[in-house]
C-alpha positions as CSV (number, residue, x, y, z in Angstrom):
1,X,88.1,98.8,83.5
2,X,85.9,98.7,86.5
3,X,85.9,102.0,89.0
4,X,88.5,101.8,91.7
5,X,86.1,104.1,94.0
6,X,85.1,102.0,97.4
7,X,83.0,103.0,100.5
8,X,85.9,101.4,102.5
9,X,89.4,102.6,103.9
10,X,91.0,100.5,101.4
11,X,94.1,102.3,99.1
12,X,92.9,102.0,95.7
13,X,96.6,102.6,93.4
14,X,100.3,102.8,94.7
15,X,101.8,104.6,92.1
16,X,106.1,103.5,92.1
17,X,109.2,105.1,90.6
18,X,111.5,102.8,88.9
19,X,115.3,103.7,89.1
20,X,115.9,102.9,92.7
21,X,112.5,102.0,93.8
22,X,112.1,98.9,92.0
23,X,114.7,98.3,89.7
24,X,118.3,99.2,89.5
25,X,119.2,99.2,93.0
26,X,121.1,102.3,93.8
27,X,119.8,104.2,90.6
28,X,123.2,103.9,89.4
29,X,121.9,104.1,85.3
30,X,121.0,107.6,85.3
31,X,124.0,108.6,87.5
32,X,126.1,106.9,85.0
33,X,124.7,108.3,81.8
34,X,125.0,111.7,83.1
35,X,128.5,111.2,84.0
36,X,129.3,110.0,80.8
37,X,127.6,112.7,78.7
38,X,129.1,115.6,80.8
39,X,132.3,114.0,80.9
40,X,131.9,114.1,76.3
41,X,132.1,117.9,76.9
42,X,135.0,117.9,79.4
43,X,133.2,118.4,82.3
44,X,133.6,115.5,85.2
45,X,131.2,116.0,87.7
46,X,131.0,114.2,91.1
47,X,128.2,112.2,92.3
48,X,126.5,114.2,94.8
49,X,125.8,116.9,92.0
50,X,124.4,114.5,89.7
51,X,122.2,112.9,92.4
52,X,121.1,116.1,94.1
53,X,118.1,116.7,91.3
54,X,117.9,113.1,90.7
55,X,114.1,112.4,90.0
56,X,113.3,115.1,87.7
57,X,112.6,114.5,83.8
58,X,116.1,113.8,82.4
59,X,115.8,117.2,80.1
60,X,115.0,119.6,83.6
61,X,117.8,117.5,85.5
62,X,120.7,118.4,82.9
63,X,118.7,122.1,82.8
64,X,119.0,121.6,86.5
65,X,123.0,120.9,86.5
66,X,123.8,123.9,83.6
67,X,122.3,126.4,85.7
68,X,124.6,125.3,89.1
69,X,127.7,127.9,89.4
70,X,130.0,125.5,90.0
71,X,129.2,123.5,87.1
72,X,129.0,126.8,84.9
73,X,132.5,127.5,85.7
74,X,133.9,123.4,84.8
75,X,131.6,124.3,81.7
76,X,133.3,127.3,80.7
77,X,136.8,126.0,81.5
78,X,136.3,122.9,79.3
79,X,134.5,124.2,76.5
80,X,135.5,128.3,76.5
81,X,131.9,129.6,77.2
82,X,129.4,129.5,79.3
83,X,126.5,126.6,78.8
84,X,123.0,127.8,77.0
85,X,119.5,126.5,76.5
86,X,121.0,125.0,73.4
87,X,123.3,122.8,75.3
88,X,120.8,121.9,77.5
89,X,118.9,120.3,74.2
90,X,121.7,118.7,72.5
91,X,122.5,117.0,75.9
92,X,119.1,115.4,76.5
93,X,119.1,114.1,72.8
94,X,122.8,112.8,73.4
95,X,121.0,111.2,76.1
96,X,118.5,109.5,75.2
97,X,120.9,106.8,73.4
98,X,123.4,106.9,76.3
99,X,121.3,105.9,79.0
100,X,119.4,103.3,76.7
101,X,123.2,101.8,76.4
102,X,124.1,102.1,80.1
103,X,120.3,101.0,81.5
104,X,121.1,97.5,79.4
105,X,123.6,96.7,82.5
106,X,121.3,98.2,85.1
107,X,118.1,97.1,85.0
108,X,117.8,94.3,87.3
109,X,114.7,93.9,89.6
110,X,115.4,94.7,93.5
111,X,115.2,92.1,95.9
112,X,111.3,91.4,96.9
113,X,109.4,93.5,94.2
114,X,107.7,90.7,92.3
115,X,106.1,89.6,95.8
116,X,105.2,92.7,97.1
117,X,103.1,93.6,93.8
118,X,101.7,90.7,94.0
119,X,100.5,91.3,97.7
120,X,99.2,94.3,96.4
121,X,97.2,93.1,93.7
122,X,96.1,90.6,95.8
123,X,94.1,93.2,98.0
124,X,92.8,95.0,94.7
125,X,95.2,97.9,94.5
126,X,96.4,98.6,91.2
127,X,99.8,99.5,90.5
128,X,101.0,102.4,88.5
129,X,104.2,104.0,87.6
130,X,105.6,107.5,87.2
131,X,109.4,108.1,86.0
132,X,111.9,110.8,85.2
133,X,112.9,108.6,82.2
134,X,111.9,109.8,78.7
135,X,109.9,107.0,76.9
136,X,112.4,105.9,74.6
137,X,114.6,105.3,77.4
138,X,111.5,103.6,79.2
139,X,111.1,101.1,76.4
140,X,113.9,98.9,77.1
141,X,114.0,98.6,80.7
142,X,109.9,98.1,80.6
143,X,111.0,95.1,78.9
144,X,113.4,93.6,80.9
145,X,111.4,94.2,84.4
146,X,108.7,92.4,82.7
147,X,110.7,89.7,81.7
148,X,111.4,89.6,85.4
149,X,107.9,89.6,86.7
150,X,107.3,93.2,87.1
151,X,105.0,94.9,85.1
152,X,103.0,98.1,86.0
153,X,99.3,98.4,84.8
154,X,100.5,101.6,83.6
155,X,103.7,103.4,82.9
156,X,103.7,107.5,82.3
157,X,106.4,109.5,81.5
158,X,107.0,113.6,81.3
159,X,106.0,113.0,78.0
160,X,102.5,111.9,78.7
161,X,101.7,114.4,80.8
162,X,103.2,117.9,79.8
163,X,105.6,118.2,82.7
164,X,107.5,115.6,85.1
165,X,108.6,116.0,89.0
166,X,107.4,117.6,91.1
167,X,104.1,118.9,89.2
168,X,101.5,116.8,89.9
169,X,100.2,115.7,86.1
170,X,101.8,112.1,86.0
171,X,100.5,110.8,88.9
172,X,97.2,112.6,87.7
173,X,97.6,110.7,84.5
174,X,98.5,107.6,86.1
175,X,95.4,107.5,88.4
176,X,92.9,108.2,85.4
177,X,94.6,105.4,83.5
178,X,93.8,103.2,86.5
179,X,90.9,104.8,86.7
180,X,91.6,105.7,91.0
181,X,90.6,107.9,92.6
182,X,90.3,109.9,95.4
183,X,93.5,110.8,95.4
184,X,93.5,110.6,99.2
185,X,93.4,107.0,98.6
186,X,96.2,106.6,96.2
187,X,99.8,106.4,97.7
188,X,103.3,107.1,95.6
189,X,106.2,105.6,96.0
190,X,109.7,106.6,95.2
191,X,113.6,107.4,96.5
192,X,113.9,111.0,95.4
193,X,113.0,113.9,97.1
194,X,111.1,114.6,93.9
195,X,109.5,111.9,94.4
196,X,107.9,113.0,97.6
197,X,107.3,116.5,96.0
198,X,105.3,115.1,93.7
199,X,102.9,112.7,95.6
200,X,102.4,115.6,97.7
201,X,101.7,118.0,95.0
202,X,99.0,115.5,93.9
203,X,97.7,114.6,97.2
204,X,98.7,111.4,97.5
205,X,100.4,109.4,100.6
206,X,104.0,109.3,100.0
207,X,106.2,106.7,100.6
208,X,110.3,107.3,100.5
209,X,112.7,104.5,100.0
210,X,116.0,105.0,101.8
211,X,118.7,101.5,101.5
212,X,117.9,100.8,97.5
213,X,117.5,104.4,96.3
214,X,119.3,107.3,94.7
215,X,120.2,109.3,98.6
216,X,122.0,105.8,99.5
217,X,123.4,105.3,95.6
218,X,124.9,102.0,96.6
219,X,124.3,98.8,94.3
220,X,123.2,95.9,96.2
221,X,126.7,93.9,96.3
222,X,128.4,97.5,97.2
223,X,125.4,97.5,100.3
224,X,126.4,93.9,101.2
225,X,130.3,95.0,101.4
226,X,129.6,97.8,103.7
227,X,130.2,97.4,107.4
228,X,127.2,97.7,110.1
229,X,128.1,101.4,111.4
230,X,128.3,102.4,107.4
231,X,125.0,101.1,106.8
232,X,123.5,103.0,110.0
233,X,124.9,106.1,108.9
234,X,123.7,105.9,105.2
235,X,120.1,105.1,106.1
236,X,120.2,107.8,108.8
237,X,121.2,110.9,106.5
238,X,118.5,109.1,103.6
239,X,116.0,109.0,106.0
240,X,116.3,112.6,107.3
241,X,116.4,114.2,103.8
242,X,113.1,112.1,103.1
243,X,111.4,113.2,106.3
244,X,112.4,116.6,105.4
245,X,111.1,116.7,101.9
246,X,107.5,115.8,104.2
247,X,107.0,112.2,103.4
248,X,104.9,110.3,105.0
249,X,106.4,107.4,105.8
250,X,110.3,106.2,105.0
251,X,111.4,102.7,104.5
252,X,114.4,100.5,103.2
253,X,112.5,98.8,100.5
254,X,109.3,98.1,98.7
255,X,109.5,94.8,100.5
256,X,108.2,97.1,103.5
257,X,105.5,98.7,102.0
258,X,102.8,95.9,102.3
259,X,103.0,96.7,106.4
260,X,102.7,99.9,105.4
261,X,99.1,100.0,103.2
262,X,97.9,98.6,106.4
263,X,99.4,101.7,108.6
264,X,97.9,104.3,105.8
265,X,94.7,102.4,105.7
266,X,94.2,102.2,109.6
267,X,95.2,106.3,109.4
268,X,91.8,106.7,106.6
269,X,89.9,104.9,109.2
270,X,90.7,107.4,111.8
271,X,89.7,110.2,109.2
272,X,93.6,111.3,108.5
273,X,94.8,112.4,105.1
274,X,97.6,112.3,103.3
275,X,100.4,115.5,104.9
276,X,98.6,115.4,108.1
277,X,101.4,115.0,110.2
278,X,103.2,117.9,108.7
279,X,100.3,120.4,109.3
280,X,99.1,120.4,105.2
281,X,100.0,119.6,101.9
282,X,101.8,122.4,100.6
């Protein structure tokens, strides 16, 4: 694979999440297969807690909800103790055969990704992709995007990497994969806060996606359904906890992101990096 280095201003990779970036509108799959698996044990749990961590590697995101007070006390009323690391393990391997189940309803593309990858490609940027899935889970849906006309020159899971959101080591992976570098040249893309955590954390331009992602949760009939003033409001409380996880730019879709490349790209030019506007990259 050739070098993606250039002397230009050009992005080299734009490196995309999947649930909610650019398939599954509303990430609705791993909200449902968390829902189901807690609900095994007794517990029913709403769908701002499971979407507050959303992003992270499944195993850290259940970790994530057994550790919450509130959850600890459903826990202990449904099951007469308190949850352990134990639980936490048996969940995620429950898991793994849940979500495969419940992703076999939800992995549609969103509206406009096939064409904006391929206005990508078409100015040399290689796509990646980074996920919170675990590979087994990844297997399936890989299949069915590509059936679609998506397909990712490269696809890394926690697995891969030692660690998932919002350490830094899959989009590392990614970029050596795709062989892109700097990293000042590379942008990720995702709905999470995670998401932007982790771009960040690798020093990448970040890119939040507000209408199709996990902070909206809506599918794309339950968007169409909802009334103008409903819409605004969504996009406006998305949008804010994007800007305040420090991403660089927010948009509805990844049919906006083409305009976008050319806003990062004129922002190299003028010598910026990635985090400027928000004083650094911590």
């Amino acid at each position: 694979m050739a070098s993606h280095t250039t002397s230009n201003n050009q992005v080299v990779a734009v490196i995309f999440d999947w649930a909610g970036t650019t398939v599954d509108h509303g990430s609705l799959a791993p909200v449902e297969a968390i829902r189901k698996l807690f609900a095994s044990r007794g517990v029913q749990l709403t769908h701002d807690q499971i979407r507050r961590d959303m992003g992270l590697h499944k195993r850290d995101h259940i970790r994530s909800l057994l550790s919450d007070t509130d959850i600890q006390g459903l826990w202990k009323r449904a099951t007469g103790r308190l949850p352990s690391e134990a639980d936490t393990e048996a969940l995620f391997e429950e898991m793994v055969e849940v979500q495969i189940a419940v992703l076999a309803q939800h992995s549609r593309l969103i509206k406009g990704i096939p064409e904006a990858v391929q206005a990508l490609r078409a100015k040399g940027i290689r796509i990646g992709s980074t996920t919170g899935y675990a590979k087994d889970m990844m297997k399936p849906l890989i299949t069915a995007a590509s059936a679609q006309g998506y397909l990712p020159d490269c696809v890394v899971c926690p697995e891969d990497a030692g660690q998932g959101r919002p350490f830094p080591w899959m989009i590392y992976t990614a970029c050596m994969r795709l062989h892109a570098f700097p990293l000042w040249k590379c942008v990720k893309v995702g709905d999470t806060v995670s998401d932007v955590e982790e771009g960040r954390n690798a020093g990448t331009w970040t890119v939040g996606i507000s209408r199709t992602g996990n902070l909206v949760g809506l599918s794309e009939e339950a968007w169409s359904m909802e009334n103008e003033q409903g819409r605004r409001h969504l996009l406006e409380i998305a949008t804010e906890r994007l800007k305040n996880a420090k991403a660089d730019f927010v948009v509805e879709s990844v049919s906006d992101l083409p305009s976008v490349i050319q806003q990062i790209e004129n922002r190299i030019a003028g010598g910026q990096l990635p985090g400027a506007l928000h004083g650094n990259n911590n």
